[in-house]
N, C-alpha and C positions, 0 to 999 in steps of 0.2 A: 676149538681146542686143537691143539699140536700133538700128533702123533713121537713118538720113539724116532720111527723113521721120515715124518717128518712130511704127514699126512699132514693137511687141515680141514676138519670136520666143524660147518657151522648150522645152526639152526637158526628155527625165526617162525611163529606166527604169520600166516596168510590169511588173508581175508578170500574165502571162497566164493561169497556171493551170499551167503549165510549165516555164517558161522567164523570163527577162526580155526583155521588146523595149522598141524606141526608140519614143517617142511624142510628137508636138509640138503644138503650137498658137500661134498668132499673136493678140495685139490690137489692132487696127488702129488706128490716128491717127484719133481721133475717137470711136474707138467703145467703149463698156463692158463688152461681152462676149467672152473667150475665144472663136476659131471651135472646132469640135469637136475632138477629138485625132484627129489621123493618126497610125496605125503604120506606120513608116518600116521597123522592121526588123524581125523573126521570128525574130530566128536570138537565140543566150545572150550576153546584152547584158555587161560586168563594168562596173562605175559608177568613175567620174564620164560623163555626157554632154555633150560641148562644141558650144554654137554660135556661129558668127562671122556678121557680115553686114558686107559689103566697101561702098564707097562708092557703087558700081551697084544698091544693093540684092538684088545674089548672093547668099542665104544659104546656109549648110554646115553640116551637122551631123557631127561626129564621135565615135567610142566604137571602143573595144576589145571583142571577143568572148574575149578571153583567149590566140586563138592570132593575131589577124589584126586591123589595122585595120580600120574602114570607114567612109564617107562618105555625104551623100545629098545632092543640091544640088537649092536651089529659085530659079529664075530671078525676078529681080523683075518681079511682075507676075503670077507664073505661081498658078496655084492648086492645086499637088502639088508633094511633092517626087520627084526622081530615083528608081529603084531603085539600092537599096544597091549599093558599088560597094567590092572590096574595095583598098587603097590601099598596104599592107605586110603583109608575112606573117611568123611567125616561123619557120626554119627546123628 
């Protein structure tokens, strides 16, 4: 996802050795390089990963673990995302 100013925030599923988690990274307006990937989430990620970035530069990252939503938001500006935060469950 494209920022306002013109950030690019992507995710993606990693296979960790065990499991799949959520991983991001940012290219910032101006710059050439990827920052490093953040794992945002640990727990058994099921693919696609989705990001949004709102007009405040809010970013959200969303994915399914198969039984449960989850989310992790990164304020603009901020340099982490949230901890996972689970958002619907299945019953």
């Amino acid at each position: 996802a494209v920022s306002a100013d013109g950030d690019i925030t992507v995710a993606w599923p990693s296979w960790n050795g065990s499991a799949y988690a959520v991983q991001t990274a940012t290219l910032t307006s101006g710059s050439s390089t990827f920052s490093a990937p953040e794992t945002i989430s640990a727990t058994d990620v099921n693919r696609p990963v989705h990001v949004a970035i709102g007009p405040s530069g809010r970013t959200t990252i969303a994915w399914s673990t198969g039984t449960n939503v989850q989310t992790a938001t990164r304020e603009a500006g901020a340099p982490t995302f949230s901890a996972a935060v689970t958002v619907a469950c299945r019953a």
